[in-house]
N, C-alpha and C positions, 0 to 999 in steps of 0.2 A: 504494500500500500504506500503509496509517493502523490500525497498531494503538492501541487506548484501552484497553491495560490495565496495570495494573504491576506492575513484578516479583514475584517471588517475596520472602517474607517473611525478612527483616532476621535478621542472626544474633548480632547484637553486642547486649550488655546496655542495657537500655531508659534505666539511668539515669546513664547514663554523657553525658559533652558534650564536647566539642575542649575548652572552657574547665576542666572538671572535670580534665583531663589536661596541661593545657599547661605548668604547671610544673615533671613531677615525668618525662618521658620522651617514646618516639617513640611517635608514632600513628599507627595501622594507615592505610599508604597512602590508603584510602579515605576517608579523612575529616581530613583535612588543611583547616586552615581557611581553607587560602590557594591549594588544589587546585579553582581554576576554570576556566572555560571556554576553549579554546584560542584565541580571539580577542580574549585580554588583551591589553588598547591602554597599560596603563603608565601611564597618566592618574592613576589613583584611590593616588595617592603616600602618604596618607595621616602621621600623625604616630608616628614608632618609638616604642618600646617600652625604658624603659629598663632598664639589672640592679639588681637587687635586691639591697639590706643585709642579710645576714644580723639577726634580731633574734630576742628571748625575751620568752617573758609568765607569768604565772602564776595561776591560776585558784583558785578555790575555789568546788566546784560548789553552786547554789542546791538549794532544799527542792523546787524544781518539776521539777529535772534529775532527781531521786531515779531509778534503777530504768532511767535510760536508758543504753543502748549508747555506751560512750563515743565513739564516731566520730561516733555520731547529736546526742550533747550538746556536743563540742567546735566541731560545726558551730554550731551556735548561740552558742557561747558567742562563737567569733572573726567570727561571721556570715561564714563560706564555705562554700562546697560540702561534702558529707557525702563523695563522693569523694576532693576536696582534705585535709577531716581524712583521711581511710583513707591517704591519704599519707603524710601527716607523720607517723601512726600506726605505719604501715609501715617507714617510714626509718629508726624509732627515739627520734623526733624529741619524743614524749611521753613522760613520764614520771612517775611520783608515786612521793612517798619514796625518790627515789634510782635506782624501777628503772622501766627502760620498759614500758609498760601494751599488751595487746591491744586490737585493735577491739571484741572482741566484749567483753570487760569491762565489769560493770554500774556505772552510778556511785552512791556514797551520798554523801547531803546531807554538806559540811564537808569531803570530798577536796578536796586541793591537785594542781592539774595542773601541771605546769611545760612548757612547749611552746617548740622552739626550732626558728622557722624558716630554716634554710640558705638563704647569697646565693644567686642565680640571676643566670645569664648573660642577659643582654640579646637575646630569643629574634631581634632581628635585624640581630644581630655578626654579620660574616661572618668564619667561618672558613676560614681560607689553608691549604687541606691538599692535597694529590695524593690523585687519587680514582679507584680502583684501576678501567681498563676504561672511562674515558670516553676517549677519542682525537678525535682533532681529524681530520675529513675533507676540511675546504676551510679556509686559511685566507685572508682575502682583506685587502685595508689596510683596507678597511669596515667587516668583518664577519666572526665566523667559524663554521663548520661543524662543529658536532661530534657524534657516537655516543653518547648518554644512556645512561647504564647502568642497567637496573630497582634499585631502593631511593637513586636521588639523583634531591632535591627539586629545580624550577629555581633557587630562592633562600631566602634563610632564611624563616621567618614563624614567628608563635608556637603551642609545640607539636610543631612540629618541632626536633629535637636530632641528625638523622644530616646524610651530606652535601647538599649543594647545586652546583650546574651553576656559581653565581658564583665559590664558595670555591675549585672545582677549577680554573677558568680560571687565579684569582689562582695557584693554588698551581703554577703551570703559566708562572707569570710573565706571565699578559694585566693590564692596567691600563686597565681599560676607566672613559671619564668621560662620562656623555649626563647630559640634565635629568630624568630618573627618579627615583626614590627611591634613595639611595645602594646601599639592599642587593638594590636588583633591578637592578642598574647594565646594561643593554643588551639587557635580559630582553623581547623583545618578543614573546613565545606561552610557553605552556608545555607540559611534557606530565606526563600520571598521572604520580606516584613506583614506579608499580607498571608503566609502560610504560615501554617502552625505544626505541629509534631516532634516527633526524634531528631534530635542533632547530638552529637557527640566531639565534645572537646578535651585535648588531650593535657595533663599535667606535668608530663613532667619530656623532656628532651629527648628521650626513645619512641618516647609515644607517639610526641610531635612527629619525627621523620616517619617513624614507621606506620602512620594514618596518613601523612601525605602522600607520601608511596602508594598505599594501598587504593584514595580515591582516583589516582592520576592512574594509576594500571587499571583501573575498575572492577576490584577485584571486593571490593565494599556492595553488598545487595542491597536496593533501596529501592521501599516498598512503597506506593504513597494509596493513597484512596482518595478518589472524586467525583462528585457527582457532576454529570454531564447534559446536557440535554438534548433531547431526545432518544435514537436506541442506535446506537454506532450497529454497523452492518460491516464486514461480520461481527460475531458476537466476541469473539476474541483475535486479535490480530497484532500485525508489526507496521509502526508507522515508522516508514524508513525516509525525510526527508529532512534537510540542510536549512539551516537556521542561521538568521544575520538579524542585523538592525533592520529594522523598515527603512526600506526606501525615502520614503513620504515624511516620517516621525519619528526625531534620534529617540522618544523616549520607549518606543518599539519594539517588537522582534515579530519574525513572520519569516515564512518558507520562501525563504530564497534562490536563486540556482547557484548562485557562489557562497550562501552560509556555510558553517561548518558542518560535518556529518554529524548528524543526532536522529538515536535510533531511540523510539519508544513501544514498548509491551506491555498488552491492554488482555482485559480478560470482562466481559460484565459478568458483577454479580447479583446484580437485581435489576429490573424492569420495572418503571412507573408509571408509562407511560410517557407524562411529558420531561422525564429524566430516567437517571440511567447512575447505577453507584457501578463503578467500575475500578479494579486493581491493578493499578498501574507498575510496572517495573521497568526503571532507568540504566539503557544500558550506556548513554553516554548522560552528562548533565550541563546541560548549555539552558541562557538565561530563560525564565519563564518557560522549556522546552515542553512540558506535558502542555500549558493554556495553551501556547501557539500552535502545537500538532493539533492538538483536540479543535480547535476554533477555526483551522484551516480545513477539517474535514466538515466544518458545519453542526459542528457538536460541542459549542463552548462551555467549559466550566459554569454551571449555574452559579450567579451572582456576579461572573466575571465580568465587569460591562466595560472594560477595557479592551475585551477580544469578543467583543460582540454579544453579550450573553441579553438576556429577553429582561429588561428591567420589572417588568409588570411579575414574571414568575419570580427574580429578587425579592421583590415586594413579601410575595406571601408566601413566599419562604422562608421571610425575615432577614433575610442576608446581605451585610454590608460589605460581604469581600467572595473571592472566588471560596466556592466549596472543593478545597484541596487541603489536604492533610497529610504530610510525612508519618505512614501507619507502624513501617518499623525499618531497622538497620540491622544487619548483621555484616560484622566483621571479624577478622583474626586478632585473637588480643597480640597488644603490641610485643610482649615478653614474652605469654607463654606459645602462643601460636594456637590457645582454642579460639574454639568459634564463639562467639556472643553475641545474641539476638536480644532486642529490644523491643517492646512494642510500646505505641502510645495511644490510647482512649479518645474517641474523638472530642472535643471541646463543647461544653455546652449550643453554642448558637449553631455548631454544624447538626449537633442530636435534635434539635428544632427543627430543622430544616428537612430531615430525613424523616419523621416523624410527622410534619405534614404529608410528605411524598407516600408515606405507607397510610397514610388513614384516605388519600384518594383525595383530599381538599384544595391540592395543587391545580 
């Protein structure tokens, strides 16, 4: 099975970027800029990000700005994003003569802007908080086990401003030290911010390499469960097609003919007519790979209205995010070389949503 088409058409505003937002709050799970593919090896460490000084400037608009939208002219005047000014716009953050100005306000030649950008936290400080509904499933000296709650990121990155998998461990008392980048400390896979289930994070320096290893060979089984909608034909199969960014929309992915190979194995196991619970198994893990396969066959994730999914059957199914669930993991423990399987229970709001689908009220 090789679908070559993609998704359904993008709902989020065209001019918008992860960079245009990373400043000023969270972004919508789906487009995180550091929400990649599940067989994140930890290699690509990169150089952090440090926080930022508060500072002020003050402007006096030229004879060429005349007549423009001050959002549109402050963009130029501090050369950032027209987003970025709508921020500081927004915050309060401009002002002339004392009072703070709209977006939409026209500028004339010889206005005085005064513009005062607010510190920002270092978007890859990790924060030490308890993070309500992550629990620990296995904990091992290696490694540990735990139930990812939907809306916690694996680690900070910039852009993102809610929890993370590292800050809840810390806040939970883990002290985890591997040769990674500080603020992905033992982060060897990730999952959506918008998925929930099994993730496993490693403790100690053996563990670390030898869970990277094992997602990069694929030799890690990763089992997810998702309701789909309507009844994929056949009832069990292999969706064998190549995955990129969209074309259209960096915040994206969609079957492309030049994406990467990504193979996914599907099984249903129930029938509801207008959905469909199905057991998915990842033999490679590229970003959003099961939404995008499933939603280019015309079978989107129920709830997922990013890859097309029927907002109206969201509704009463109660569901604010895709219905997909990381169900279990099994891997080779790092030291002794058994095998260790995992499972995770689905989440309240998914047992909702399924539970409509079985009483027929969908």
């Amino acid at each position: 099975m090789t679908p070559r088409d993609t998704a359904p058409e993008h709902t989020t505003p065209e001019d918008l970027t992860p960079e245009d937002l990373a400043t000023s709050g969270t972004l919508p799970e789906d487009i995180l800029p550091e929400d990649v593919d599940d067989e994140f090896t930890a290699d690509d460490t990169g150089a952090g990000s440090a926080a930022t000084p508060a500072a002020s400037f003050r402007f006096v608009v030229p004879d060429e700005l005349a007549g423009t939208r001050v959002d549109a002219g402050l963009a130029k005047l501090m050369d950032i994003s027209r987003s970025q000014a709508a921020v500081l716009i927004g915050e309060g953050n401009v002002s002339s003569g004392d009072k703070a100005v709209g977006k939409s306000l026209k500028l004339a030649p010889g206005t005085v802007l005064d513009v005062v950008v607010p510190a920002r936290r270092d978007p890859l400080e990790i924060v030490e908080e308890v993070v309500e509904d992550l629990t620990i499933l296995l904990d091992d000296d290696e490694f540990v086990v735990i139930d990812k709650p939907v809306g916690v990121a694996a680690h900070p990155s910039p852009g993102w401003v809610g929890p993370t998998v590292v800050g809840g461990l810390a806040g939970l008392g883990y002290r985890i030290s591997t040769s990674g980048a500080p603020e992905r400390a033992g982060i060897v896979h990730r999952l959506d911010v918008g998925t929930s289930g099994v993730m496993v994070v490693a403790k100690t320096e053996e563990a670390y390499t030898a869970l990277k290893r094992a997602f990069k060979e694929r030799t890690v089984d990763k089992v997810y469960h998702a309701v789909v909608q309507g009844l994929p034909d056949p009832l069990a199969g292999t969706i064998d097609a190549p995955i990129g960014r969209h074309p259209g929309h960096d915040w994206r992915f969609a079957v492309i003919e030049d994406g990467r190979d990504s193979i996914t194995h599907y099984e249903v196991l129930e029938a509801f007519g207008k959905a469909s619970l199905v057991e998915v198994h990842l033999e490679t893990g590229r970003t959003h790979q099961i939404r995008v396969h499933f939603s280019a066959l015309r079978h989107p994730c129920a709830g997922d209205l990013t890859y097309g999914a029927d907002p109206r059957l969201a509704a009463t199914l109660g569901l604010t995010r895709q219905w997909l669930h990381a169900r279990q993991l099994s891997f080779a423990h790092p030291r002794t070389g058994e095998q260790v399987t995992v499972t995770s229970e689905y989440p309240q709001d998914l047992r909702y949503a399924l539970e409509v689908l079985e009483s027929g009220q969908a």
